[in-house]
C-alpha positions in Angstrom: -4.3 47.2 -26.5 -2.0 44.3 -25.4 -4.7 41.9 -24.4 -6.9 43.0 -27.5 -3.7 41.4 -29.6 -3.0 38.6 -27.3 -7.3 37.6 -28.1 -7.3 38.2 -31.3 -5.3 35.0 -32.8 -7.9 33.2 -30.4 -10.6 34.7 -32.2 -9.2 34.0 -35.4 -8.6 30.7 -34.2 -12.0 30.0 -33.8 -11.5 28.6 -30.0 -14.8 27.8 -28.4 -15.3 28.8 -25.5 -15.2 26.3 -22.7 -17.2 26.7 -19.3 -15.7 25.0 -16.4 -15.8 25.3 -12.5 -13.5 25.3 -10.6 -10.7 26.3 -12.7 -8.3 25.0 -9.8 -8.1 21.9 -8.0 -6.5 22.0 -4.4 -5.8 18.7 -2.6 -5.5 18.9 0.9 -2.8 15.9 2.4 -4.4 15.3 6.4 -7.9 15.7 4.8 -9.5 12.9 2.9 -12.7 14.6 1.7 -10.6 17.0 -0.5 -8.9 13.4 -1.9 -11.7 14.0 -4.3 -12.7 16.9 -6.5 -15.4 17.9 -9.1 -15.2 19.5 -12.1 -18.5 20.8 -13.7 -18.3 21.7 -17.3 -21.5 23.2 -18.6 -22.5 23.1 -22.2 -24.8 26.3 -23.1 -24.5 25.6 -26.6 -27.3 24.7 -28.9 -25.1 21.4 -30.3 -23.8 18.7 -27.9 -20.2 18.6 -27.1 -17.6 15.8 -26.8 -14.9 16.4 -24.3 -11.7 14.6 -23.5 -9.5 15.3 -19.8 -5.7 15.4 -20.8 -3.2 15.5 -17.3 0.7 16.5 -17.6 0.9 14.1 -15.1 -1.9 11.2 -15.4 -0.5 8.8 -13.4 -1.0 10.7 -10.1 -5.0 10.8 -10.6 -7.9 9.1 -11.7 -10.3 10.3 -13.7 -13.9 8.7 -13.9 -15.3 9.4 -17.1 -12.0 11.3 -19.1 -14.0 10.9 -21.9 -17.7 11.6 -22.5 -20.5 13.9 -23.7 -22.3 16.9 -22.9 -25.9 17.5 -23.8 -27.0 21.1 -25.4 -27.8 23.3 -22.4 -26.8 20.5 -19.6 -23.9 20.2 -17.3 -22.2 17.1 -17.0 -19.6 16.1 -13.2 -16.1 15.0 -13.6 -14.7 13.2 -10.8 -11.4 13.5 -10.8 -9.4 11.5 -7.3 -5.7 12.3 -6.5 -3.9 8.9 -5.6 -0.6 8.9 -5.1 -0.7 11.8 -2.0 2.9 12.1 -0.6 5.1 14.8 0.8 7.2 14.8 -2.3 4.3 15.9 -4.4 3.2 18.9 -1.5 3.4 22.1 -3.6 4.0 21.0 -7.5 1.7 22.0 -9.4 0.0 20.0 -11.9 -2.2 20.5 -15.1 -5.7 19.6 -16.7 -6.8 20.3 -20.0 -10.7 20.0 -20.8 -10.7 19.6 -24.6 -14.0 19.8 -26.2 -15.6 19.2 -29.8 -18.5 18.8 -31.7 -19.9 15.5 -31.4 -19.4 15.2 -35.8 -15.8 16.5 -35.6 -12.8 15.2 -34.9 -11.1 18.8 -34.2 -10.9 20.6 -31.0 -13.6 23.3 -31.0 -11.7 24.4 -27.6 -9.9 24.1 -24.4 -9.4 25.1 -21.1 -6.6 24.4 -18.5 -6.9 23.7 -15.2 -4.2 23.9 -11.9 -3.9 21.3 -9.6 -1.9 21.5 -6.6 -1.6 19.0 -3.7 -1.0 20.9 0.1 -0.1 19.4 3.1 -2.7 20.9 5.3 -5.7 24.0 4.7 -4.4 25.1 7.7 -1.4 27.2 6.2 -0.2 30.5 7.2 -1.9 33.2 4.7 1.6 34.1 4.0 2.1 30.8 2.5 -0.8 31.1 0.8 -0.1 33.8 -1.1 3.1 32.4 -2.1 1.8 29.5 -3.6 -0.7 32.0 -5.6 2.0 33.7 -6.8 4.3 30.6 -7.9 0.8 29.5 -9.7 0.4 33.1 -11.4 3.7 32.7 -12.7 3.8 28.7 -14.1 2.5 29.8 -17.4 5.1 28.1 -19.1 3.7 25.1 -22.1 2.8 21.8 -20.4 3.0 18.7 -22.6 -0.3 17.2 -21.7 -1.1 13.3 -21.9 -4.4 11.3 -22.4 -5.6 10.7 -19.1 -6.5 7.0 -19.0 -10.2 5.7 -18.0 -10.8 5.0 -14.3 -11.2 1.5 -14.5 -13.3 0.1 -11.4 -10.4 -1.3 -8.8 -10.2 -5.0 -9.5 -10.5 -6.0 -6.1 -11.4 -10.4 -6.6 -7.8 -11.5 -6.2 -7.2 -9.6 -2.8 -10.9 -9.9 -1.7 -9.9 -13.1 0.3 -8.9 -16.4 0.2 -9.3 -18.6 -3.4 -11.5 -21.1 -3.1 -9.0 -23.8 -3.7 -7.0 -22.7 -0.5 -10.9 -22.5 1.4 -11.4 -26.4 -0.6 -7.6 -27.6 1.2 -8.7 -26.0 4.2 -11.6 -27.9 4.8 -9.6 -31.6 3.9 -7.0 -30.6 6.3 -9.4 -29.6 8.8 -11.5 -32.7 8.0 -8.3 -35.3 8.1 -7.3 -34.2 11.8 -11.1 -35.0 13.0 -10.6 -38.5 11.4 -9.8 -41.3 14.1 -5.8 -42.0 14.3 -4.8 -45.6 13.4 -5.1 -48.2 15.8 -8.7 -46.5 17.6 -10.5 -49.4 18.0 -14.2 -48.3 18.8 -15.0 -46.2 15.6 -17.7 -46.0 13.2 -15.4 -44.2 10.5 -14.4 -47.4 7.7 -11.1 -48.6 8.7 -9.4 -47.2 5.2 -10.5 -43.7 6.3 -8.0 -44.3 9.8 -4.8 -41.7 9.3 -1.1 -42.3 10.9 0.2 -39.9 13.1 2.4 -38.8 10.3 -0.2 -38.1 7.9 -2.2 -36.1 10.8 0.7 -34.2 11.4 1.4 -33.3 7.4 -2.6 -31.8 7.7 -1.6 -30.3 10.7 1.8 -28.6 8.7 -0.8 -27.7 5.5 -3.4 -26.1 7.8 -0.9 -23.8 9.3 0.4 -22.7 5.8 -3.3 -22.1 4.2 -4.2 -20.0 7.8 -1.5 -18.0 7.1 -2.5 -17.4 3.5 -5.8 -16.2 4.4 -4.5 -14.5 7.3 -2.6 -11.8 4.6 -5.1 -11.2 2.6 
C-alpha cells in the first residue's frame, strides 16, 4: 500500500518513463578502461525524445553529447569520462539526471537518476563492497543538479609544439652561427653577411633559449 501511494503522485504527474542502462556508473582509480563509461538510453516510444545530462557535480566529468536526440524505437550512447580521478574523490558518490522531452515541448516529459561513484581499485574486499552498497541505498537525500557543459574537443594547438615563430628564430639563429666570423678571408658568403664574435655568441645565447622552449612543450 505504501509504494502504491508513493507512485501514484508520479502517475498523476504524468512522468514518462525513462529507459536507461546502467543506472550506476563505477569508476575504477588503477584502471583506465573504466575512466570511461556508457550510458544507453533507449527510446521505445512512437515520438522522438530530446534529452539533456544534468551532474551535481559537472566539473568532475565530461560528457560528449549532454544534449541530443533520440529517434522513435532507437537507442542512442552517452559517453560520459571521469577527469579529475584522485584519492579525495574515492568513495563520494555523485549524481546524473537523464531529463527527457518531446522534441515540440519545452517540459520534462521525465527523468531518471543515475549514481556515480569513483573506487580506488575492483579489487576490494566484498565486505567493502557491501558497505559502499549500503551507503548508496541510503544517499537518497535531494541533489541540486547542474547543466552538464558540452564536451568540447581538447584544444590541443597551443601545446602541440613549438609556434612557428620560435621554429622561424630557430632557423636564423641556427643559420647566423653557420655564417663565416669576421675577418675569414677565403669565403664565398658577401662580406656584409660576415658576423662578430659578439653577434655569434647573442645567436648562440637565443638558440639555447628557443631549445629550451620547444624542449617543454
Amino acid at each position: 500500500p505504501m509504494q502504491q501511494q508513493r507512485r501514484q503522485p508520479e502517475l498523476v504527474e504524468g512522468n514518462l518513463p525513462v529507459f536507461v542502462f546502467p543506472t550506476e556508473l563505477i569508476f575504477y582509480a588503477d584502471d583506465q578502461s573504466t575512466h570511461k563509461r556508457v550510458l544507453t538510453l533507449y527510446n521505445p516510444y512512437e515520438f522522438a525524445l530530446k534529452f539533456k545530462v544534468l551532474c551535481t557535480t559537472p566539473n568532475k566529468y565530461a560528457v560528449v553529447d549532454a544534449t541530443g536526440a533520440v529517434k522513435p524505437q532507437c537507442c542512442v550512447d552517452i559517453v560520459i569520462r571521469h577527469r579529475d580521478v584522485r584519492a579525495s574523490h574515492y568513495g563520494v558518490i555523485d549524481k546524473f539526471r537523464l531529463q527527457v522531452s518531446e522534441q515540440s515541448q519545452r517540459k520534462a516529459l521525465g527523468r531518471k537518476e543515475i549514481i556515480a561513484t569513483l573506487l580506488p581499485s575492483a579489487k576490494e574486499p566484498p565486505q567493502q563492497k557491501e558497505e559502499e552498497e549500503k551507503r548508496i541505498k541510503e544517499h537518497l537525500s535531494e541533489s541540486v543538479f547542474f547543466e552538464q557543459t558540452l564536451c568540447q574537443p581538447e584544444n590541443r594547438t597551443a601545446s602541440s609544439g613549438p609556434s612557428l615563430l620560435t621554429v622561424f628564430l630557430g632557423i636564423v639563429c641556427i643559420a647566423a652561427l653557420m655564417l663565416p666570423t669576421l675577418g675569414e678571408m677565403e669565403s664565398l658568403v658577401p662580406l656584409y653577411l660576415h658576423l662578430s664574435v659578439n653577434q655569434k655568441l647573442v645567436a648562440a645565447y637565443v638558440l639555447g633559449l628557443i631549445t629550451m622552449v620547444i624542449l617543454r612543450t
